[in-house]
Structures are given as C-alpha cells and as structure tokens.
C-alpha positions as CSV (number, residue, x, y, z in Angstrom):
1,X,52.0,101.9,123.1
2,X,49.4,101.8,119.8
3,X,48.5,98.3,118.9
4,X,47.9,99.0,115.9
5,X,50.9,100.6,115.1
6,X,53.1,97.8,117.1
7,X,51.1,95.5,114.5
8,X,51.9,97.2,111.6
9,X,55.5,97.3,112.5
10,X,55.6,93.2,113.1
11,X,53.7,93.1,109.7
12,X,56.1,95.8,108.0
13,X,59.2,93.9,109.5
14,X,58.0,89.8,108.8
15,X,57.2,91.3,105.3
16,X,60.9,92.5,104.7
17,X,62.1,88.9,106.5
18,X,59.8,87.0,104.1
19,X,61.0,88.6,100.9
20,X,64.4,89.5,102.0
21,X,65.0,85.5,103.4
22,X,63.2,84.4,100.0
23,X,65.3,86.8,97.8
24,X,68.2,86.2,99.7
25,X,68.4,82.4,99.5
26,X,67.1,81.6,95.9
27,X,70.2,84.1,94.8
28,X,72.7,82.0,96.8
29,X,71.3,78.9,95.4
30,X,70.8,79.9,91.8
31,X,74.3,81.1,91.5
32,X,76.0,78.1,93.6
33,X,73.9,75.7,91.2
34,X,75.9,77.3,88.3
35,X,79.0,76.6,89.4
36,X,78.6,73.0,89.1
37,X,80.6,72.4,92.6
38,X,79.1,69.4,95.2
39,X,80.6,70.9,98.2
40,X,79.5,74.4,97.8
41,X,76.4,73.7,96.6
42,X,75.7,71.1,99.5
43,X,76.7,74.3,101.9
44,X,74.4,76.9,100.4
45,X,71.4,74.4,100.0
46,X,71.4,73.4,104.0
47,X,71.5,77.0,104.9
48,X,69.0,77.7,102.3
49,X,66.9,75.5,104.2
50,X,67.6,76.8,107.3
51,X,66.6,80.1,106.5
52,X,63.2,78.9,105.1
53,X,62.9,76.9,108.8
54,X,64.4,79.6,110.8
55,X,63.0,82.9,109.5
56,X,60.5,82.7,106.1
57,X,58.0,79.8,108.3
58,X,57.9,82.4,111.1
59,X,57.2,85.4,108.9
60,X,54.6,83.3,106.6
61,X,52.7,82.8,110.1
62,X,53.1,86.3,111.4
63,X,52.2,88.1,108.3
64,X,47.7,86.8,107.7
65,X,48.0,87.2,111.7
66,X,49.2,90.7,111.6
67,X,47.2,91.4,109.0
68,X,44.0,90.3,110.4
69,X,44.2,91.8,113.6
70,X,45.1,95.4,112.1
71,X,42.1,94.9,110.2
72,X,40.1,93.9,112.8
73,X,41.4,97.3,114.6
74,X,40.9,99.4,112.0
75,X,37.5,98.0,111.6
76,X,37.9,97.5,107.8
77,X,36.2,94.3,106.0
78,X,37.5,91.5,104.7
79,X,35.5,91.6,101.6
80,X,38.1,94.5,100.1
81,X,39.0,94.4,96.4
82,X,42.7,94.9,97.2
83,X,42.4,92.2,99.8
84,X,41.1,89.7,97.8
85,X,43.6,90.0,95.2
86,X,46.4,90.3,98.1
87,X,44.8,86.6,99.5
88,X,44.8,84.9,95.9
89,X,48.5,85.8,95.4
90,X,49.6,85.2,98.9
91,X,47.9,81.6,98.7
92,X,49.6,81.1,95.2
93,X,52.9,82.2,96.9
94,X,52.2,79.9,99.4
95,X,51.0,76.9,96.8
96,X,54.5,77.3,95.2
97,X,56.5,77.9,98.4
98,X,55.8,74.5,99.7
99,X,56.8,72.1,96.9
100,X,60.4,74.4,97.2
101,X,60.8,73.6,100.9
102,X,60.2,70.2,99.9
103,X,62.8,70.5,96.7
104,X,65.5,72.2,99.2
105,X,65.0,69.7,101.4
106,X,65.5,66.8,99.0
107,X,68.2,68.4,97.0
108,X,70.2,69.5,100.2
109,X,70.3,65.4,101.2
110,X,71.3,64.7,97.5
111,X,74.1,67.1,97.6
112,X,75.2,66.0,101.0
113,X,75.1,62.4,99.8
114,X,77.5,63.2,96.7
115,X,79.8,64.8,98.6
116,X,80.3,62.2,101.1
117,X,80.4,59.8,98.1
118,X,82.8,62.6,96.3
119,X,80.9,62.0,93.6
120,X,79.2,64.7,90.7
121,X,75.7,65.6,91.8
122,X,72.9,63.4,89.9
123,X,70.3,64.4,87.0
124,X,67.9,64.1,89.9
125,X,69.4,66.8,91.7
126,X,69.2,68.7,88.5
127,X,66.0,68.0,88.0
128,X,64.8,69.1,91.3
129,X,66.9,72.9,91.2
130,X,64.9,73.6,87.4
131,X,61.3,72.5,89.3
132,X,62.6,74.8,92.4
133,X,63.6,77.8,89.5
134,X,60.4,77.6,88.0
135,X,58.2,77.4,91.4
136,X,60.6,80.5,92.2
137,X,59.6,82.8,89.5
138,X,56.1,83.0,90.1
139,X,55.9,83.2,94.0
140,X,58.6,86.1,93.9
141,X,55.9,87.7,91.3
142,X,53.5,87.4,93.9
143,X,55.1,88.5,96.7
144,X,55.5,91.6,94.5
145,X,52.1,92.0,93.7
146,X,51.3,91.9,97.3
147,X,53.4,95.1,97.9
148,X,52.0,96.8,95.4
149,X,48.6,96.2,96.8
150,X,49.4,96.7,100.3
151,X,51.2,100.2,99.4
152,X,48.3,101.1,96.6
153,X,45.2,99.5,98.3
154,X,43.1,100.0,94.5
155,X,39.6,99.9,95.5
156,X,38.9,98.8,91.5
C-alpha cells in the first residue's frame, strides 16, 4: 500500500468529517434554537456536543498530522504561499471553534437545567447561541477557504 496515498485518504476523509460534523451540527442547532422549545433544544445541543467530542476533535487532530507527513513525503516545504494562508485560516477556525465548544457546552447544561425546572430557557442561553452564531460564520468561511486552497494550491 502507498503511504502517501493512505495519507491523503485519512486527510481527504477527516476533512469531509470536520466540515460535514461542523455543517451538520450548527444546522441542527440553528434551526432547533428557532423554535423556541426547551426540550428539543436541550436534545440537539447534547448531541451537538457529542459530535464535536466524538468526531470534529478527532478530525481537528488528524487533519495538520496528515498534512504534515504527506508533505514531508512529497518533500514539499512548509514555507508555501498556499500553505501559509491554509495555516492562518485553519488557526482562525480553530481560534473560533474553541469558544463554540465552550458555548455548546454551557448552553447544553442551561437547556438541560430549564427543562428539568420546565421552565423557558434564560437570556443567558440566548446570549450564548448569538456569540456561538457569530463564532460560526467565520470559521465555516475558513474551512472554505481551506478547500479552495488545498484543491487550487495558488503559488501567488
């Protein structure tokens, strides 16, 4: 079997998970957020943050080691221009990702705690889903950017 190739694939495939698991669970949430209702939203936020544990923290780790070591193979340098645009957006993906695994994390114990309390979720709750919209928006961005690059590989 070609290294390369079998690192290529893991890269091609924790690419699609981190997207597709990112994608996936801010459209669930955004749409459960609108329809105002504890219970469901409580539901979709745990699993939201499952998902982020389960399958976007795996592919966030798999995806710069991948990289690096097809690279590394391929004997290309660092120093690329594509590259270095492909690190600043991924560590601005990543500089927005981790106050939204925080937000999820927080607004899946408020929701829990309102439905146990069958009570209507709290202005902090709210609060937290617009900073979690707004982190959203320009990590997705990124992540696109990063495709681009990684299909395009502009050398200026």
């Amino acid at each position: 079997m070609n290294p390369y190739l079998l690192l290529k694939w893991l890269h091609i495939l924790s690419s699609v998970v981190l997207v597709g698991t990112g994608f996936g669970s801010a459209f669930y949430l955004y749409f459960v957020n609108r329809t105002r209702n504890p219970a469901a939203i409580a539901a979709v936020v745990r699993l939201v943050v499952r998902a982020d544990l389960w399958f976007t923290t795996p592919a966030i780790v798999i995806q710069p080691l991948t990289g690096y070591a097809m690279l590394t193979l391929a004997g290309a340098p660092l120093t690329q221009y594509w590259l270095l645009w492909t690190f600043g957006l991924y560590v601005l993906a990543g500089a927005c990702w981790l106050p939204v695994v925080w937000l999820q994390i927080n607004m899946a114990r408020i929701a829990a705690a309102s439905v146990q309390s069958n009570a209507p979720l709290p202005l902090q709750y709210w609060q937290f889903a617009r900073y979690w919209e707004w982190l959203g928006y320009p990590a997705f961005i990124a992540m696109l950017g990063i495709y681009w690059l990684m299909v395009f590989k502009p050398i200026r």
